[in-house]
C-alpha positions as CSV (number, residue, x, y, z in Angstrom):
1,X,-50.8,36.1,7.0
2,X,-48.7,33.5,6.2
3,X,-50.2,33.2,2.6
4,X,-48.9,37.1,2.3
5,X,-45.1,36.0,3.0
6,X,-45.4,33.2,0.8
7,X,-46.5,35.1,-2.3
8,X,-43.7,37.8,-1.2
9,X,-40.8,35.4,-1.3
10,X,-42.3,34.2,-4.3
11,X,-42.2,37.9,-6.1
12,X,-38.7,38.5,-4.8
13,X,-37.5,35.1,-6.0
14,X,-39.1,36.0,-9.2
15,X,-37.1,39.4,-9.6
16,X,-33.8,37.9,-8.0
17,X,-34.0,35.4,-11.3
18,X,-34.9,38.3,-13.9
19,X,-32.4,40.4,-12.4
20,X,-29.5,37.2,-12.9
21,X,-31.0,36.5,-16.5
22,X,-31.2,40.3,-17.5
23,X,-27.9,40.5,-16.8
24,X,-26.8,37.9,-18.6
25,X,-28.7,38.9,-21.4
26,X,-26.9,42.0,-21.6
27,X,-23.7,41.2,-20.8
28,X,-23.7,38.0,-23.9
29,X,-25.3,41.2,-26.3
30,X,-22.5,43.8,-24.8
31,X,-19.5,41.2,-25.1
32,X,-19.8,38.6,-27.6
33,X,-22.3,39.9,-30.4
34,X,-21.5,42.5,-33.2
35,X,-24.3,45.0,-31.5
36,X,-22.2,45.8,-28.2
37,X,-21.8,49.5,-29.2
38,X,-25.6,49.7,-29.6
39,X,-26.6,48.0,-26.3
40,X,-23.6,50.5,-24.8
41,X,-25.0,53.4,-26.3
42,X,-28.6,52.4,-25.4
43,X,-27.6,51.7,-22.3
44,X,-26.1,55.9,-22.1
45,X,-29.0,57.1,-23.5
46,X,-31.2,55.5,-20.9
47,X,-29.3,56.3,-17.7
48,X,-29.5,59.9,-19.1
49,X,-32.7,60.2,-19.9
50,X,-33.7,58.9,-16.4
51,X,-31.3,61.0,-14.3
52,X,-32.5,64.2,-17.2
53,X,-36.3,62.6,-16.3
54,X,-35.4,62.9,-12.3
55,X,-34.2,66.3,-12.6
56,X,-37.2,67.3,-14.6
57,X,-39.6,65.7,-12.0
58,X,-37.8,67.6,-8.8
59,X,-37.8,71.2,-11.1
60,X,-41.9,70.4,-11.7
61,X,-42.7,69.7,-7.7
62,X,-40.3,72.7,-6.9
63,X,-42.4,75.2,-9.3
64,X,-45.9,73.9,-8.4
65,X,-45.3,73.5,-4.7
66,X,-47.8,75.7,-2.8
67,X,-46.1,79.1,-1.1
68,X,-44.6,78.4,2.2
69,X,-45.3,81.2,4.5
């Protein structure tokens, strides 16, 4: 058992780093480079498509759901 919370500290010590660098990342390409307006509207166009992708995924289990009743 104590292998299991070893490799799980590991994985979430792992993502806290990507998370820290993937920010940093974007903020240096947002900020300081001549392709901020891409990254911002890349950065639109993917927050809609996943709340647009949500929407469609709740619509699809509402309209293949088995009767109730």
């Amino acid at each position: 058992m104590k292998k299991k919370k070893n490799t799980n500290r590991l994985a979430g010590f792992v993502l806290l780093v990507v998370s820290v660098a993937a920010f940093a990342i974007y903020a240096y390409l947002l900020l300081t480079t001549e392709f901020g307006v891409i990254v911002l509207k890349l950065t639109v166009l993917g927050a809609v498509a996943t709340l647009l992708a949500v929407l469609g995924w709740i619509g699809y289990t509402i309209v293949t759901a088995p009767a109730s009743g």
